[in-house]
C-alpha positions as CSV (number, residue, x, y, z in Angstrom):
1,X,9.0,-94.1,-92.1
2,X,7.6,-95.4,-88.6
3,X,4.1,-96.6,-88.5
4,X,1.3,-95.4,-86.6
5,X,-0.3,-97.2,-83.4
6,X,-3.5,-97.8,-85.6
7,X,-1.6,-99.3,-88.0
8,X,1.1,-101.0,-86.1
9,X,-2.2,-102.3,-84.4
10,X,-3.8,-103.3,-87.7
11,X,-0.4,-105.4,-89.1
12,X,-0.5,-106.9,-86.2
13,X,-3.6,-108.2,-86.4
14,X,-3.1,-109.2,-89.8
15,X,0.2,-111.3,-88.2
16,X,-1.7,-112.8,-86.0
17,X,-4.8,-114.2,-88.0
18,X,-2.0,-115.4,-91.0
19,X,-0.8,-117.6,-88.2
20,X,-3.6,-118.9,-87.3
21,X,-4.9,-119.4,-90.7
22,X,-1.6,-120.5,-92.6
23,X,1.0,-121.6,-89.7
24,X,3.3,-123.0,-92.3
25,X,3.7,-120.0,-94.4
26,X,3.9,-118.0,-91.1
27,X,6.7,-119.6,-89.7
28,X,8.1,-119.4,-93.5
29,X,7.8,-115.4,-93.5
30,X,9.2,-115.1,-90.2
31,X,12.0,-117.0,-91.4
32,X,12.6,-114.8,-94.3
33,X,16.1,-113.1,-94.2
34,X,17.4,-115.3,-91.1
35,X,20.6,-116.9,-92.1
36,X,20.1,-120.7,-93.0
37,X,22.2,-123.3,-92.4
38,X,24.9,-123.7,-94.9
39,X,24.8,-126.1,-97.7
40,X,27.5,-128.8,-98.1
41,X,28.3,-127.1,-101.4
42,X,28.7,-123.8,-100.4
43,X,31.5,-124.8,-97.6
44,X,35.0,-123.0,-98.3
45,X,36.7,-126.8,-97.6
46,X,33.6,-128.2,-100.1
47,X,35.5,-125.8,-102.6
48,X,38.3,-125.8,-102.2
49,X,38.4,-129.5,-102.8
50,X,36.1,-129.1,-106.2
51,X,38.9,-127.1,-106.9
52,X,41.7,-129.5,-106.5
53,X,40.2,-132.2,-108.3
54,X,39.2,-130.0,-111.3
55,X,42.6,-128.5,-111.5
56,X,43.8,-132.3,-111.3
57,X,41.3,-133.1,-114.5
58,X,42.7,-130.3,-116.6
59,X,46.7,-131.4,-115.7
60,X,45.5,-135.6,-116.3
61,X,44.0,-134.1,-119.9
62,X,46.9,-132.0,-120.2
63,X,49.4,-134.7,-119.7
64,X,47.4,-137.6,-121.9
65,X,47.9,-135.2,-124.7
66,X,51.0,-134.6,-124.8
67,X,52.0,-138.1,-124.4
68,X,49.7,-139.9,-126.5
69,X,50.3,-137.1,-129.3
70,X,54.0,-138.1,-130.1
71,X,52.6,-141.7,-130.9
72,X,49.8,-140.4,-133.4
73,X,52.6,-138.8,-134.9
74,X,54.7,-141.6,-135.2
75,X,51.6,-143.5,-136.6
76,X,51.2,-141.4,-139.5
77,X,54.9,-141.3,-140.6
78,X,55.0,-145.0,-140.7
79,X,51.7,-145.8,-142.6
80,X,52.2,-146.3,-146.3
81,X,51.0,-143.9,-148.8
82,X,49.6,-144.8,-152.5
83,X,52.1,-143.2,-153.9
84,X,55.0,-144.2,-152.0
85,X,57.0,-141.8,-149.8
86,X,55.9,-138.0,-149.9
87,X,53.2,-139.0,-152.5
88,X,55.7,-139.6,-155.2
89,X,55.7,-143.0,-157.2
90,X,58.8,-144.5,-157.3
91,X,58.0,-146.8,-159.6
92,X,57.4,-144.3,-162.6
93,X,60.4,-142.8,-162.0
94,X,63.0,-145.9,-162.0
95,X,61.1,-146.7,-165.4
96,X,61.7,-144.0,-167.1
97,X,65.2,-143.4,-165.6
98,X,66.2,-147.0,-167.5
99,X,64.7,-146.3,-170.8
100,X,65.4,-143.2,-171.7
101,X,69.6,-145.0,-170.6
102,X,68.8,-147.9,-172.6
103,X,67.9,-145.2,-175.7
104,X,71.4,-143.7,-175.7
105,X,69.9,-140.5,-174.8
């Protein structure tokens, strides 16, 4: 909807006197909706580089896993229980394996 001359005259008036008032916020407003320049950040090569190096992170995590998992493994297999292997005790079992041979049983 087109303005009329009074009030085409009247915003103008209004333009000019928030100009003179406020010439900071004026020349803010009548920057508002010009393109600014870009940021670093929003760059395609600025992305496409965060890109790369988070895709690196992921495969150096991915990788550190699965190497350092097989020794973890390894570790736990190799570490002495209480009980012997499994859990079971030996120990008891050798015992009464000989006396109840010794009985005649």
């Amino acid at each position: 909807m087109a303005l009329s001359m009074e009030e085409q005259r009247i915003l103008d008036e209004m333009e000019r006197n928030l100009a003179a008032e406020d010439p900071r916020l004026a020349s803010r407003l009548g920057a508002f909706g010009q393109q600014r320049l870009r940021s670093p950040l929003r760059s395609q090569q600025a992305r496409t580089v965060g890109g790369v190096l988070a895709l690196a992170l992921i495969a150096t995590i991915t990788i550190m896993v699965f190497v350092i998992s097989p020794f973890a493994h390894h570790a736990r297999q190799n570490t002495p229980t209480p009980g012997g292997k499994n859990g079971v005790n030996t120990t008891s079992l050798t015992t009464h394996a000989g006396s109840s041979s010794a009985d005649g049983n």
